[in-house]
C-alpha positions in Angstrom: 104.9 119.6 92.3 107.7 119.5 94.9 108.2 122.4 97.2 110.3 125.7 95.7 111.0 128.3 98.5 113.4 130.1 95.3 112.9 133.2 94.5 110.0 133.1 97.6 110.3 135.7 100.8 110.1 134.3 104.1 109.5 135.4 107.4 110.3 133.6 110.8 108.9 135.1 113.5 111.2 133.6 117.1 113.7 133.5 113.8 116.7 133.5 116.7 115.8 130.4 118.4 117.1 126.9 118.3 114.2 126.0 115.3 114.6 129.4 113.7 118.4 128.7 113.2 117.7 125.6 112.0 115.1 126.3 109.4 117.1 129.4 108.1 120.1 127.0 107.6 118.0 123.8 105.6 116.6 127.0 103.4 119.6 128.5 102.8 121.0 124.9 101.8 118.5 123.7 99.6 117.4 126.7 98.4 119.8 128.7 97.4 118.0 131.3 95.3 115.7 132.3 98.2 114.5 136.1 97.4 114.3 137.0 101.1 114.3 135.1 104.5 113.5 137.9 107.4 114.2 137.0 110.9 111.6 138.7 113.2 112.6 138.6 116.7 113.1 141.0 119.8 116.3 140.2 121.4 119.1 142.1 119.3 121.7 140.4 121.0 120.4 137.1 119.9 119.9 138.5 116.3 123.8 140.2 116.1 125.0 136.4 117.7 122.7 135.1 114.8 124.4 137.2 112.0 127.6 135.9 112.5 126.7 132.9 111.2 123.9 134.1 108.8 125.3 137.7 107.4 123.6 139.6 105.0 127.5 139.7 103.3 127.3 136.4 103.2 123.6 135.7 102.3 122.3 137.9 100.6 118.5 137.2 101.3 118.8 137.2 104.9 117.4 140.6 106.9 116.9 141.1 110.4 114.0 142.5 112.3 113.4 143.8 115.4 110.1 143.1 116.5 107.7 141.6 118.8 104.8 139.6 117.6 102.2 141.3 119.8 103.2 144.9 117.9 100.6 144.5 115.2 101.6 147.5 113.3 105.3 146.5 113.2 104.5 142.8 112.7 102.7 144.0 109.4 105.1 146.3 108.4 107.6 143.1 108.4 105.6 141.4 106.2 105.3 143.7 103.6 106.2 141.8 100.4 106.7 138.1 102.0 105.0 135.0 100.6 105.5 132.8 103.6 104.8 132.9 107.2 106.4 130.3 109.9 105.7 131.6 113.0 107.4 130.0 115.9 107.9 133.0 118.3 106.3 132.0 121.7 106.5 132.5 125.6 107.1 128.2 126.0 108.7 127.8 129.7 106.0 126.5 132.0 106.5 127.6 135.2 107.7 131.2 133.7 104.1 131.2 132.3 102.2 129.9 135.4 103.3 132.9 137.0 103.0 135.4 134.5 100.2 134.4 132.7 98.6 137.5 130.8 102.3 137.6 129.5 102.2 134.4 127.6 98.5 135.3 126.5 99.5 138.7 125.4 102.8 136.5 123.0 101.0 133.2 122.3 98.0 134.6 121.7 97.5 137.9 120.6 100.4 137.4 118.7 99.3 134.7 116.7 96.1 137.0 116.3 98.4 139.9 114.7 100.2 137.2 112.5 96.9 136.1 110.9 95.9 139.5 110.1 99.2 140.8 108.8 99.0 137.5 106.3 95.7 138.6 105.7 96.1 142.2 105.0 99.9 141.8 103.5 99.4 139.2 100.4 100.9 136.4 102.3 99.9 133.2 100.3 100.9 130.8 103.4 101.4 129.9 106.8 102.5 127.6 109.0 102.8 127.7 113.0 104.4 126.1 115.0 102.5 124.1 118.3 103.1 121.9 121.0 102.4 118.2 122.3 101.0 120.5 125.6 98.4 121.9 123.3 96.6 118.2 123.5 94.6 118.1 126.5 96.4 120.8 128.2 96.9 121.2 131.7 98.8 124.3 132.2 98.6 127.9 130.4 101.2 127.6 128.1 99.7 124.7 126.4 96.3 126.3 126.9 97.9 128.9 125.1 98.9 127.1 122.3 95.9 125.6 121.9 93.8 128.8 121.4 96.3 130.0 118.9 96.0 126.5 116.9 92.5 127.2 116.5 93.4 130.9 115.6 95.2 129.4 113.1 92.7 126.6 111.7 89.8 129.2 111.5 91.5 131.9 109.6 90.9 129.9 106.9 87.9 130.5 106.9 88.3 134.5 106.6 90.5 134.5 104.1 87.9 135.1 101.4 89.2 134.9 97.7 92.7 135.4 98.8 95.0 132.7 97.8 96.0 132.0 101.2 96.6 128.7 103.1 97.1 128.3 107.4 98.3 125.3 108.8 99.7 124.1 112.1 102.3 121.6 113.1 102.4 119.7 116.7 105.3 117.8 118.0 107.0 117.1 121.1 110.4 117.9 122.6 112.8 118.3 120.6 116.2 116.5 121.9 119.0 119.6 123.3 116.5 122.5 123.2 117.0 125.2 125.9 115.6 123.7 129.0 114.6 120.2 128.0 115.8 117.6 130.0 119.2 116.1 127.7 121.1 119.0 128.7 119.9 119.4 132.5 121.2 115.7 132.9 124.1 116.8 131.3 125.0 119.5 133.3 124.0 117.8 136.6 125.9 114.0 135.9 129.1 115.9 137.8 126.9 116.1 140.7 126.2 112.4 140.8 122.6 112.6 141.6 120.1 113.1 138.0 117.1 114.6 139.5 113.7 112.3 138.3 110.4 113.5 138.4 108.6 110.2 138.1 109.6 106.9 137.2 107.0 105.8 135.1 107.2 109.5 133.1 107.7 109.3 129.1 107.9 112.0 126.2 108.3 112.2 122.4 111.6 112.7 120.7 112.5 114.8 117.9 115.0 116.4 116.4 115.4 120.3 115.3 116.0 118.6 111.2 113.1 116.6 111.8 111.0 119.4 113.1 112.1 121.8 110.0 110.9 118.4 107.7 108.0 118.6 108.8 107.4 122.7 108.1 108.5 122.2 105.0 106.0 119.3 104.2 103.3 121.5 105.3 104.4 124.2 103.4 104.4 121.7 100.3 101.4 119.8 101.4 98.8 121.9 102.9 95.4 122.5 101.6 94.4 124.5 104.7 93.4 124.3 108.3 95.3 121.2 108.9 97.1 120.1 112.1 100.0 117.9 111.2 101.2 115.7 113.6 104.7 113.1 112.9 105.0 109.6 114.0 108.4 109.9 116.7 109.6 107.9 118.7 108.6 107.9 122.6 111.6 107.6 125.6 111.7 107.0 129.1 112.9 109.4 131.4 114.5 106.6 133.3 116.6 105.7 130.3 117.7 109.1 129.5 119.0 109.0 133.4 120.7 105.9 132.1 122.1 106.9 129.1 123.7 110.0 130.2 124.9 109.2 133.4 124.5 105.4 134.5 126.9 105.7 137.3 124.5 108.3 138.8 122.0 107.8 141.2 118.3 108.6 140.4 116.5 110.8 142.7 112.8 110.8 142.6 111.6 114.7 142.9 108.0 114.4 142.2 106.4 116.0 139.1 106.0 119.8 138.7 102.7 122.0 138.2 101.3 121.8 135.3 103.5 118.7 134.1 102.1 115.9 132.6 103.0 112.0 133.5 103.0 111.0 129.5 102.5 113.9 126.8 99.8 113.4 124.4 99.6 115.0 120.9 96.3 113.6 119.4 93.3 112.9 122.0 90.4 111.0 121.2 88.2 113.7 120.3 91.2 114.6 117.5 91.0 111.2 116.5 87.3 111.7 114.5 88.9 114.2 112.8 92.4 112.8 111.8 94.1 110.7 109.3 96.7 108.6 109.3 99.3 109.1 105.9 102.7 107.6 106.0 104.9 109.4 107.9 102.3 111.9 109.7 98.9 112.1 111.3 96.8 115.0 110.3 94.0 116.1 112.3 91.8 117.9 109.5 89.1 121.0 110.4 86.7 121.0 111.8 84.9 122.7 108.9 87.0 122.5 106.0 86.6 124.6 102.8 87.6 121.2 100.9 86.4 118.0 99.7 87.8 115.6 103.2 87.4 112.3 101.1 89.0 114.2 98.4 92.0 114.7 100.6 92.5 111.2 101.9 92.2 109.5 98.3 94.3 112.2 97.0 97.3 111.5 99.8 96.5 107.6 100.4 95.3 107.9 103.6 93.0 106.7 105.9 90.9 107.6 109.0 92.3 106.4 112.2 90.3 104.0 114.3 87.2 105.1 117.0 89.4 105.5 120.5 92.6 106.3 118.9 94.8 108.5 120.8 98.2 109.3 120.4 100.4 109.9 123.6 104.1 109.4 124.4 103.1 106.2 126.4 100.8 103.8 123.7 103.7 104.5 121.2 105.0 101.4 119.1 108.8 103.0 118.8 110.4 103.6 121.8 113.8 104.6 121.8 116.9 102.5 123.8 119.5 103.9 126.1 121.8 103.0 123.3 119.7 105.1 121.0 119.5 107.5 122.8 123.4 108.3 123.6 123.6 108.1 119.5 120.7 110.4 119.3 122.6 112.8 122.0 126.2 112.8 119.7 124.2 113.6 116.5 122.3 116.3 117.9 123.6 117.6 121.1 127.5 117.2 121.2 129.4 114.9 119.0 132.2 114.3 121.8 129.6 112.8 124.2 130.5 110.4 126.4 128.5 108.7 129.0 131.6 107.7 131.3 131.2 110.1 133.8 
């Protein structure tokens, strides 16, 4: 049965952000009749700059709540009535984290903590978070973070009891123009001439915000709980980025940062024992599931990847070009781009 949000309630917690935006807008599109979609954020600023695109006048579904994820109380009082989770709220900027680190435990953790027991206590029938390719492996807090509050996520499955309840996680990588990333630090610093590199040999995943909201929405259709879904994306170069946005620049080599990663990884071997390959995703199933596993695979044509597999922005088989790249920039970033300087 395909998925029908109409007539659901939804909650986004980080609702203001670049993914939040983007999911309220492919809801509000192709499901028109949605009963309620609540944005649960903290910054009021960002929710009154949100409202004048998504007004309750307009849209009658949509609400706005003030909140912060690690406010237990208020975080179940949002989700009074709601039928669906998607929690993306998170402390995400590395360095930020390194140096305030019971900050982004208190957010990425606790947090998630008081989202699964709002579902649990509120009649929430599912939810999905949202992770990070610095989850696999990690090597700095934030994706440490991120991984603790995957398997937060993953095991509350197995509290739910009789509740008709479903959790489920989706990884991917960077998603091309976020706040941050590297597409618009390039360009903002092409005027200068000089595109700052960390490493010449570094690579990452691509994806875009539409992509990333496919993907929630396929766990929201597809789940059976406790899995970690993970999409096949192309890998780039941070060389050809350099090259696509500014090739008359020069390349400086800077060195990587703390806690940065040469090539991002989103499935490591150890996942692989655990995950299956489908069509368009890989799904890394629990570690003790409440289902039938062979059940699963049969019943989405699947099958188990092979012993050593592993999954990182380097042993990809789709790489994107420079050309692809500048195409990906115009359809995502800015539509005017040009990479004359």
């Amino acid at each position: 049965m395909a998925l029908d949000l109409n007539h659901k309630s939804i909650l986004v917690t980080g609702g203001t952000g670049s993914f939040g935006k983007q999911f309220v807008r492919t809801v509000l599109e192709q499901f028109p009749q949605v009963k309620r979609l609540v944005i649960y954020s903290r910054d009021e600023l960002k929710q009154f700059e949100m409202s004048q695109t998504f007004s309750h006048a307009k849209y009658p579904a949509i609400r706005y709540f003030i909140g912060d994820v690690r406010d237990a109380e208020r975080m179940k009082r949002a989700c009074e009535g709601i039928d669906i989770i998607v929690h993306a709220a998170a402390l995400k900027q590395v360095p930020a984290a390194e140096y305030n680190p019971m900050e982004c435990i208190k957010t990425n953790i606790f947090g998630a903590e008081n989202v699964i027991n709002a579902a649990l206590d509120c009649g929430v029938t599912e939810v999905v978070a949202l992770s990070t390719d610095k989850a696999a492996a990690p090597i700095n807090l934030y994706g440490a973070t991120k991984l603790c509050s995957d398997k937060l996520f993953v095991a509350a499955n197995n509290m739910k009891g009789a509740r008709d309840l479903r959790f489920s996680v989706v990884r991917y990588g960077n998603v091309i123009g976020s706040r941050g990333s590297v597409v618009p630090f390039f360009l903002q610093r092409r005027k200068d001439g000089v595109l700052p590199i960390t490493h010449p040999d570094m690579t990452r995943f691509n994806i875009s915000l539409e992509e990333g909201v496919d993907l929630v929405l396929y766990a929201l259709e597809h789940s059976w709980g406790g899995e970690i879904f993970v999409p096949k994306i192309p890998s780039y170069k941070i060389t050809d980025v350099a090259e696509a946005i500014g090739p008359q620049c020069e390349q400086e080599i800077v060195g990587i940062r703390p806690g940065e990663k040469l090539h991002e990884e989103m499935i490591t071997e150890t996942d692989a024992l655990s995950t299956v390959e489908l069509d368009r995703y890989y799904v890394i199933l629990p570690a003790t599931p409440q289902w039938d596993t062979d059940k699963f695979i049969r019943h989405f044509g699947g099958k188990p990847v092979p012993l050593g597999f592993h999954y990182n922005s380097a042993n990809n088989d789709h790489w994107l070009s420079v050309e692809e790249i500048r195409e990906e920039i115009r359809l995502h970033v800015d539509p005017e781009f040009t990479h004359d300087c």
